[in-house]
C-alpha positions in Angstrom: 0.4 -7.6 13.1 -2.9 -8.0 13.9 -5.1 -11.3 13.4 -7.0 -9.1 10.6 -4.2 -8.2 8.6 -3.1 -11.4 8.7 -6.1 -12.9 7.2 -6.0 -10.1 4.8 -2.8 -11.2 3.6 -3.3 -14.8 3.6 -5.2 -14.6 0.2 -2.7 -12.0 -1.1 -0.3 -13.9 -4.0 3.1 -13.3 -3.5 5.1 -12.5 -6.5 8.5 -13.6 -7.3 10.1 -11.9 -10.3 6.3 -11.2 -11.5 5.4 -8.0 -12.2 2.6 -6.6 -10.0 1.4 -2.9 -9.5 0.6 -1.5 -5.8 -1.6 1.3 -5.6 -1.1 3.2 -2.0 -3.5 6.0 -1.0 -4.7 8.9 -3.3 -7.3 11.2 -4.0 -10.3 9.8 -5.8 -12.7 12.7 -4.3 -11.1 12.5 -0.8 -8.1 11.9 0.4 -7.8 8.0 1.3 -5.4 5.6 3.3 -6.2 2.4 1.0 -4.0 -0.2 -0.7 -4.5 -2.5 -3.2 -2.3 -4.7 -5.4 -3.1 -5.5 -9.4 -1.6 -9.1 -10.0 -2.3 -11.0 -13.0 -5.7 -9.8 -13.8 -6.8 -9.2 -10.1 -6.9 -6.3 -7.6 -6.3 -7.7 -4.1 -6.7 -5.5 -0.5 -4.0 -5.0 1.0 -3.7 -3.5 4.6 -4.7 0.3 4.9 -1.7 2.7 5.8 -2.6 4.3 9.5 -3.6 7.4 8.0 -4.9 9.0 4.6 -2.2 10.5 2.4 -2.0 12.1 -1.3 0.9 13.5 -2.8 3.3 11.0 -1.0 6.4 9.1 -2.4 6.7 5.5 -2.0 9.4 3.6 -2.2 9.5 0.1 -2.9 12.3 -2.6 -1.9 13.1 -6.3 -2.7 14.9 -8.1 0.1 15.5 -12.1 0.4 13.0 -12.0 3.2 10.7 -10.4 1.6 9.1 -7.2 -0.1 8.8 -3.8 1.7 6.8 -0.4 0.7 7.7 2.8 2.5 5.4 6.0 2.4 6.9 9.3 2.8 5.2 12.5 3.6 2.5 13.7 1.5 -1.2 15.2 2.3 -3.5 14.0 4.6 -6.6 16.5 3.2 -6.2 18.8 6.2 -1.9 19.5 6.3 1.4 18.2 5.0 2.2 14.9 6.7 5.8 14.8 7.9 6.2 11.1 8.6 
């Protein structure tokens, strides 16, 4: 990871068996590649995904060593995304 992300992520609260809500790419007028995570009360950045994507499925999984999303397919605003 690179030294930005990791600063990024530094401030980023990591919850237990807190509910939190992560909000990975969409369409709000274009297509975009951001994430962001709503934790009590706050939104906080989260790194970008390496390219824009709508209509995607995202799958989220809870290990001992930590918490893991996983984007799937979807629409980049020009073609179907595959990977």
């Amino acid at each position: 990871m690179s030294g930005a992300k990791k600063s990024v992520l530094r401030d980023v609260p990591r919850p237990g068996n807190e509910k939190s809500l992560v909000v990975v790419g969409g369409y709000i007028g274009r297509t975009v590649n951001s994430c962001e995570m709503f934790f009590e009360g706050k939104w906080f950045p989260l790194p970008a995904m390496n390219i824009k994507r709508r209509q995607h499925s995202v799958v989220a999984v809870s290990r001992p060593d930590g918490h893991r999303l996983f984007v799937f397919g979807g629409y980049d605003g020009g073609e179907a995304t595959n990977y």
